[in-house]
C-alpha positions in Angstrom: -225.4 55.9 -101.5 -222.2 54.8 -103.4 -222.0 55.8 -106.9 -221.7 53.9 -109.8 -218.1 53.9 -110.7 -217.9 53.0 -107.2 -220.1 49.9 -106.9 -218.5 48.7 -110.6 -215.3 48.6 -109.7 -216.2 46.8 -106.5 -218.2 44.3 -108.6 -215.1 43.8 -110.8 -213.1 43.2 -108.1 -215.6 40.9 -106.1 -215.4 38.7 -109.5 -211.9 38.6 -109.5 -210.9 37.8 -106.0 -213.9 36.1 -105.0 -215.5 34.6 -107.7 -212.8 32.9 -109.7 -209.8 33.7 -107.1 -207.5 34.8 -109.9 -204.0 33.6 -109.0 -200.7 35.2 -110.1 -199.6 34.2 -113.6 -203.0 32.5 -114.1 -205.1 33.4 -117.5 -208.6 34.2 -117.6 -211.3 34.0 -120.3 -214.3 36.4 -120.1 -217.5 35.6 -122.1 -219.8 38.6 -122.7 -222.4 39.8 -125.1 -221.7 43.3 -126.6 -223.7 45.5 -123.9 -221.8 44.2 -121.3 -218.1 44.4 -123.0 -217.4 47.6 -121.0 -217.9 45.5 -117.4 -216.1 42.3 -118.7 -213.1 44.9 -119.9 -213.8 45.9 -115.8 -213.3 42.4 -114.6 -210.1 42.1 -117.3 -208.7 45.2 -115.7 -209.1 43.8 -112.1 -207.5 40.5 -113.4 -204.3 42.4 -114.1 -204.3 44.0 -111.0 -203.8 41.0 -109.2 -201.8 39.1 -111.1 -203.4 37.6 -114.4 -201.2 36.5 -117.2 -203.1 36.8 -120.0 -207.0 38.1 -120.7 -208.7 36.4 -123.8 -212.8 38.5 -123.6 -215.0 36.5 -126.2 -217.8 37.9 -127.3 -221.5 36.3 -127.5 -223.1 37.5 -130.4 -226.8 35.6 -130.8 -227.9 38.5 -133.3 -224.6 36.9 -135.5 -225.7 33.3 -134.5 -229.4 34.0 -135.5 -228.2 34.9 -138.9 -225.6 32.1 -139.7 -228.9 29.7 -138.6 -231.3 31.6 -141.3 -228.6 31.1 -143.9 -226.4 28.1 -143.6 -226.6 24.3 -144.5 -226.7 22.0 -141.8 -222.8 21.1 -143.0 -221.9 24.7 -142.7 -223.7 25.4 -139.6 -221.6 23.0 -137.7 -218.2 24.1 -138.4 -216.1 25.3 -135.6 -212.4 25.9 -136.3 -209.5 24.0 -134.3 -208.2 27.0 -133.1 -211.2 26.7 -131.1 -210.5 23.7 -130.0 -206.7 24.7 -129.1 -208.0 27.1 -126.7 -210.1 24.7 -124.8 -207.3 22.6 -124.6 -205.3 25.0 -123.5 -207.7 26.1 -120.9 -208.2 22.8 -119.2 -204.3 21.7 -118.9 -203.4 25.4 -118.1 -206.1 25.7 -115.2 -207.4 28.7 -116.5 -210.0 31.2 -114.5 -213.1 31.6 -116.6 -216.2 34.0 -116.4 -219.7 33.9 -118.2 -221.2 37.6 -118.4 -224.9 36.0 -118.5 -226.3 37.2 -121.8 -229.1 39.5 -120.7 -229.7 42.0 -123.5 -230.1 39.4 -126.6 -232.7 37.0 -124.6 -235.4 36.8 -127.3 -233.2 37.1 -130.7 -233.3 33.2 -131.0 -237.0 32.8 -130.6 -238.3 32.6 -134.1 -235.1 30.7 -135.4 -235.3 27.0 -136.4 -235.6 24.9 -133.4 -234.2 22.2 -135.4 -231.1 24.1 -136.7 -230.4 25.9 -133.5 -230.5 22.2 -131.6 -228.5 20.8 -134.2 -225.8 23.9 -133.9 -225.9 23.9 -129.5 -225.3 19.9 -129.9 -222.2 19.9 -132.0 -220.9 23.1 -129.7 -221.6 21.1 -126.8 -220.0 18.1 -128.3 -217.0 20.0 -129.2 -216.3 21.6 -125.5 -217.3 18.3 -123.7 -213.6 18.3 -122.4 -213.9 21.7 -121.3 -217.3 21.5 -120.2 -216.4 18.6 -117.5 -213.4 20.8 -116.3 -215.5 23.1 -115.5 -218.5 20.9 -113.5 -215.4 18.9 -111.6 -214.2 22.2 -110.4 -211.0 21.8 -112.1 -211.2 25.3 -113.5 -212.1 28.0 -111.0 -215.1 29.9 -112.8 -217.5 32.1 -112.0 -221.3 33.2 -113.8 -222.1 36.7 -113.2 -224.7 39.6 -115.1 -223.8 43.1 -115.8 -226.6 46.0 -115.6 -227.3 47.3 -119.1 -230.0 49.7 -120.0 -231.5 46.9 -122.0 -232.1 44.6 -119.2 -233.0 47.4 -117.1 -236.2 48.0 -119.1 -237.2 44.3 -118.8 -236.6 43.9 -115.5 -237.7 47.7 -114.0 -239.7 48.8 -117.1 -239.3 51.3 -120.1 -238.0 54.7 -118.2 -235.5 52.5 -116.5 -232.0 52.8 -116.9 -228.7 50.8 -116.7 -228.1 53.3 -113.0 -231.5 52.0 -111.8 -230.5 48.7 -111.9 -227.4 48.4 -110.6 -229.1 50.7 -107.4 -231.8 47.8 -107.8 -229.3 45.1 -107.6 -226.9 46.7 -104.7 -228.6 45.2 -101.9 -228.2 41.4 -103.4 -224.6 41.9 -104.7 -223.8 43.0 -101.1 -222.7 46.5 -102.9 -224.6 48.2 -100.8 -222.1 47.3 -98.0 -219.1 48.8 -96.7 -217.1 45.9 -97.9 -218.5 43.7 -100.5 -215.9 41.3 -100.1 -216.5 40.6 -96.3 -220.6 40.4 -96.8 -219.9 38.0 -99.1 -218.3 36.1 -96.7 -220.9 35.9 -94.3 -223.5 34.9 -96.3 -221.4 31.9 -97.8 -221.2 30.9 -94.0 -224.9 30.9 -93.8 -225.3 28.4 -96.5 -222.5 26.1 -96.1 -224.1 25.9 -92.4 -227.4 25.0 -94.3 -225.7 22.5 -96.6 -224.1 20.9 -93.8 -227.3 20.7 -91.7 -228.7 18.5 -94.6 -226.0 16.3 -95.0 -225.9 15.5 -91.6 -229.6 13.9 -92.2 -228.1 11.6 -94.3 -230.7 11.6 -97.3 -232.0 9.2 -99.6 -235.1 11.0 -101.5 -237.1 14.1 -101.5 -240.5 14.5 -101.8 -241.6 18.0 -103.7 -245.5 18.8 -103.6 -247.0 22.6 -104.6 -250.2 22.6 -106.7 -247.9 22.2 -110.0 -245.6 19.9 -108.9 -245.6 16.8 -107.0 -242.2 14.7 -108.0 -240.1 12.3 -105.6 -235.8 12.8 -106.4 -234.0 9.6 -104.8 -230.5 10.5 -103.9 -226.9 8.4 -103.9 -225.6 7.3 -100.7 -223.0 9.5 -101.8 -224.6 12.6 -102.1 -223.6 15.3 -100.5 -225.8 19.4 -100.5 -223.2 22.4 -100.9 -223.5 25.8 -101.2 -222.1 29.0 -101.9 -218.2 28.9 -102.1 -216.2 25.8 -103.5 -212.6 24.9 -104.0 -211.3 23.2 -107.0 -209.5 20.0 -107.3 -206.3 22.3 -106.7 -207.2 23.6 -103.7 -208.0 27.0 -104.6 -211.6 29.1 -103.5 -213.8 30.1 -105.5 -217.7 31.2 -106.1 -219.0 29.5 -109.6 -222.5 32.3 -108.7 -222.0 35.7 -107.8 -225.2 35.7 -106.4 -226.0 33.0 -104.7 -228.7 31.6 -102.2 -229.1 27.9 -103.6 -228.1 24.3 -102.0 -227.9 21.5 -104.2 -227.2 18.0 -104.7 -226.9 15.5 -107.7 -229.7 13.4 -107.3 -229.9 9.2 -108.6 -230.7 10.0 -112.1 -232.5 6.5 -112.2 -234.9 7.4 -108.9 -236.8 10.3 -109.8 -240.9 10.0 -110.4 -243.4 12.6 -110.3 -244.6 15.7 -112.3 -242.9 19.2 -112.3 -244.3 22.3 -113.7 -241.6 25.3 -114.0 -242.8 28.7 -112.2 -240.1 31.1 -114.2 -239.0 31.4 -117.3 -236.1 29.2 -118.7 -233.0 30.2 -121.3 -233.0 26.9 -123.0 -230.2 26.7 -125.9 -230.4 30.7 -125.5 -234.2 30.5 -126.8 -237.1 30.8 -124.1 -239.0 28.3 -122.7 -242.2 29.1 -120.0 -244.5 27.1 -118.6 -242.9 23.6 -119.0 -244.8 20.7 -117.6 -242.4 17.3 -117.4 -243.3 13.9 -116.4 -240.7 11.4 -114.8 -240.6 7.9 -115.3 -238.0 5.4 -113.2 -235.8 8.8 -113.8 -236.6 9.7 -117.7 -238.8 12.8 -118.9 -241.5 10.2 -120.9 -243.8 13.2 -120.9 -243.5 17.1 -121.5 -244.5 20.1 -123.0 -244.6 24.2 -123.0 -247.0 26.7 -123.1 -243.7 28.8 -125.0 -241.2 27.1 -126.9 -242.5 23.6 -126.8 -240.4 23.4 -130.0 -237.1 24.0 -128.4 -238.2 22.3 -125.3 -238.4 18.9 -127.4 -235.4 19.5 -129.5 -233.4 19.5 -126.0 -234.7 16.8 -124.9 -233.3 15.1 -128.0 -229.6 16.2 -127.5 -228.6 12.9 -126.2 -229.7 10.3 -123.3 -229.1 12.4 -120.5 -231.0 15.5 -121.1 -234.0 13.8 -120.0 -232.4 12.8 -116.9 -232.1 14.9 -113.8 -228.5 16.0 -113.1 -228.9 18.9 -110.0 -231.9 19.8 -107.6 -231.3 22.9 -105.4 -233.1 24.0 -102.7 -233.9 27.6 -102.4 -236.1 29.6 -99.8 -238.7 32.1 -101.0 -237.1 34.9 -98.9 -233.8 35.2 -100.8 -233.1 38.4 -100.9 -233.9 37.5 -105.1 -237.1 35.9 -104.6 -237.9 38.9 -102.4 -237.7 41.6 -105.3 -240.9 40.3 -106.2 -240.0 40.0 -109.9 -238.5 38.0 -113.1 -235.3 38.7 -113.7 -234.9 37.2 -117.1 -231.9 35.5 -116.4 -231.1 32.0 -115.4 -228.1 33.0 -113.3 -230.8 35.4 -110.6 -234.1 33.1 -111.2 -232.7 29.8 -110.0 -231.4 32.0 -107.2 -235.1 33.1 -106.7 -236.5 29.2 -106.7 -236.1 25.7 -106.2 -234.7 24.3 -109.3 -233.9 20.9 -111.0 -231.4 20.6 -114.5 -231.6 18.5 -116.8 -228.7 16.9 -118.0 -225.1 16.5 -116.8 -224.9 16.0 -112.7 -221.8 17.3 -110.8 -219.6 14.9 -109.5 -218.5 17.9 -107.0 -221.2 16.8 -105.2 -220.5 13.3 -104.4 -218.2 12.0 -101.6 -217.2 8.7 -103.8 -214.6 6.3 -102.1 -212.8 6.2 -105.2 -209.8 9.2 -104.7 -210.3 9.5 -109.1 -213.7 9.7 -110.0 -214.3 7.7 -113.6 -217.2 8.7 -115.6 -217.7 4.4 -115.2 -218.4 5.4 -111.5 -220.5 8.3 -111.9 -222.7 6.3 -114.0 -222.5 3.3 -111.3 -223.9 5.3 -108.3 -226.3 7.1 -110.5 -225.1 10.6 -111.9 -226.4 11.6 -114.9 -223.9 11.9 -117.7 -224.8 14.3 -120.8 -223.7 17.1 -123.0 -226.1 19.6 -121.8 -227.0 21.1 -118.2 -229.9 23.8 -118.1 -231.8 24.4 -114.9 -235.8 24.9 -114.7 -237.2 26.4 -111.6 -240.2 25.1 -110.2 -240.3 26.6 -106.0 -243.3 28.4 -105.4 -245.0 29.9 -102.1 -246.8 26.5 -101.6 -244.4 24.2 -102.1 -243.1 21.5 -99.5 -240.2 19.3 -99.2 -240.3 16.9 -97.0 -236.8 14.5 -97.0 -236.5 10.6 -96.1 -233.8 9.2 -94.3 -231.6 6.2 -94.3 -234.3 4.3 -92.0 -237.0 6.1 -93.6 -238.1 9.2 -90.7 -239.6 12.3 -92.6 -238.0 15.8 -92.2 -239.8 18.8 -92.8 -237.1 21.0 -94.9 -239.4 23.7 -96.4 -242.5 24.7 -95.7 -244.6 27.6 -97.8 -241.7 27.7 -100.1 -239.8 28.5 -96.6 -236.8 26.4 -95.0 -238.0 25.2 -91.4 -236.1 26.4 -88.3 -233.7 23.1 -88.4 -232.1 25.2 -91.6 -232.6 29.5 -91.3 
């Protein structure tokens, strides 16, 4: 069994040379909470190791955020400096590498704040890296989301005796740390879903139909779509993994096509406040119904941000044996639950994912063939051990794509 030193500094480096392919002279921003500093100061090491120019780690302080929201005027609370803004800039015409440490230890800080406040706050943020923010979807910037064991997560995830050691011994088997080389197993599980994603493309889509005994939803898809998986390269060429893990495939669906009801099975991070239990209606491809059995609040204040957060932007196909779904447990964070489940976003699509004829893609044409434009992008997982997908062709034959929350033979 490889210690821990060991299996963190092969992490580190598995971020760096995998997950955002840091290349020489490039800079690289890390954002982490306070309990993981120590591993993002890992990954910053690693960085210079191979090359990195400059590291900039930002920390993400919701204990900080809950208190400015308690005390500050909606005028106040929506201040951000333009040195702020100079960095994003900077970021986006410098191509830099950038890595979110999922905040795991501060989960619940936000969950008594002022929906209203905290909506108004997440807006104007999201408003103010919208620049950055497409950059980053387009694959312009090679990034990468990642979560670091703490002894605070531990307890959620493995309960109160556990410790930040448990978990990353819990976690060595789905980080391929547990391996000989990291690096390499990496590798050939990428392989196994770009051959998935490329077994649905070849199908040559134009809805899914999604029925469990919470959900029952039909997504229509552009004749431009296009399922990937696992590894990507940006628009400069360059490799990278944007999840470190990974099991999904995914697709922007028509944000006009999608009908149906969809009830979430995990829990969702939804402007850094949970949300569980949400039930949402789709009309002619708009939420026109929904509600939470926990933070129906901040469930509707989302869905207020603008136009497109009621509009599907991503559904992802995920099969209930994932090494994630397998641990048999809730992980608390977005970044390993979607991983775990079938999941749908709401808000902004990725235009990654559509093969336009257009060499540029305008935002004029993502709107045209149906991808959903917003500020906002959060996903919601819905998969369950009874739920089937069935996909419809171009001349409308039926596939059988999961089955018991399984992928049929055509895609193991």
């Amino acid at each position: 069994m490889k210690d821990i030193k060991l299996m963190e500094a092969e992490y580190a480096k598995l971020i760096v040379k995998k997950g955002v392919n840091i290349q020489p002279g490039q800079n690289l921003l890390i954002k982490t909470s306070y309990a993981t500093y120590p591993f993002a100061s890992s990954i910053a090491k690693e960085a210079y190791k191979n090359g990195a120019k400059f590291v900039k780690i930002e920390i993400d302080d919701l204990n900080l955020l809950a208190t400015r929201i308690e005390l500050q005027n909606d005028k106040e609370l929506t201040y951000i400096p333009l040195s702020q803004k100079s960095i994003d800039k900077e970021m986006v015409k410098d191509k830099w590498a950038y890595v979110r440490i999922d905040n795991t230890d501060e989960r619940t800080v936000l969950e008594n704040v002022n929906s209203t406040k905290l909506a108004l706050y997440k807006k104007e943020v999201n408003l103010f890296q919208m620049d950055l923010r497409k950059a980053l979807m387009s694959s312009v910037l090679t990034w990468c989301v990642v979560c670091a064991p703490s002894t605070s997560w531990a307890k959620q995830i493995l309960g109160e005796d556990a410790n930040s050691d448990d978990l990353w011994h819990f976690l060595a088997p789905i980080l391929h740390l547990d391996q000989e080389d990291p690096v390499k197993a990496l590798e050939l599980h990428n392989k196994a879903i770009e051959k998935r994603a490329k077994s649905l493309n070849k199908l040559q889509l134009r809805s899914l139909r999604c029925k469990s005994s919470l959900t029952d939803v039909t997504i229509g898809l552009s004749e431009y779509h296009k399922f990937e998986g696992g590894g990507e390269n940006s628009t400069s060429g360059v490799p990278f993994y944007p999840n470190i893990p990974t099991e999904e495939v995914f697709t922007t669906p028509d944000r006009r096509l999608v009908n149906g009801v969809i009830t979430t099975t995990k829990p969702v991070s939804l402007m850094d406040s949970l949300v569980e239990k949400a039930r949402v209606v789709f009309k002619d491809g708009k939420v026109i119904e929904a509600s939470a059995v926990v933070g129906n609040d901040v469930l509707m204040q989302y869905l207020d941000i603008d136009q497109g957060a009621r509009y599907m932007g991503e559904i992802a196909l995920v099969d209930q044996r994932s090494p994630i779904s397998m641990a048999d447990t809730i992980f608390h964070s977005i970044l390993y639950d979607e991983n775990a489940s079938c999941h749908f976003a709401l808000g902004a699509g990725y235009p990654t994912c559509l093969s336009l004829p257009s060499k540029k893609i305008e935002e004029a044409d993502l709107i045209e063939v149906g991808c959903n434009q917003s500020i906002v992008h959060t996903d919601f997982m819905f998969g369950s051990d009874d739920m089937k997908i069935v996909g419809i062709d171009n001349n409308g034959n039926e596939h059988l794509i999961i089955e018991n929350g399984r992928f049929t033979k055509l895609f193991e």
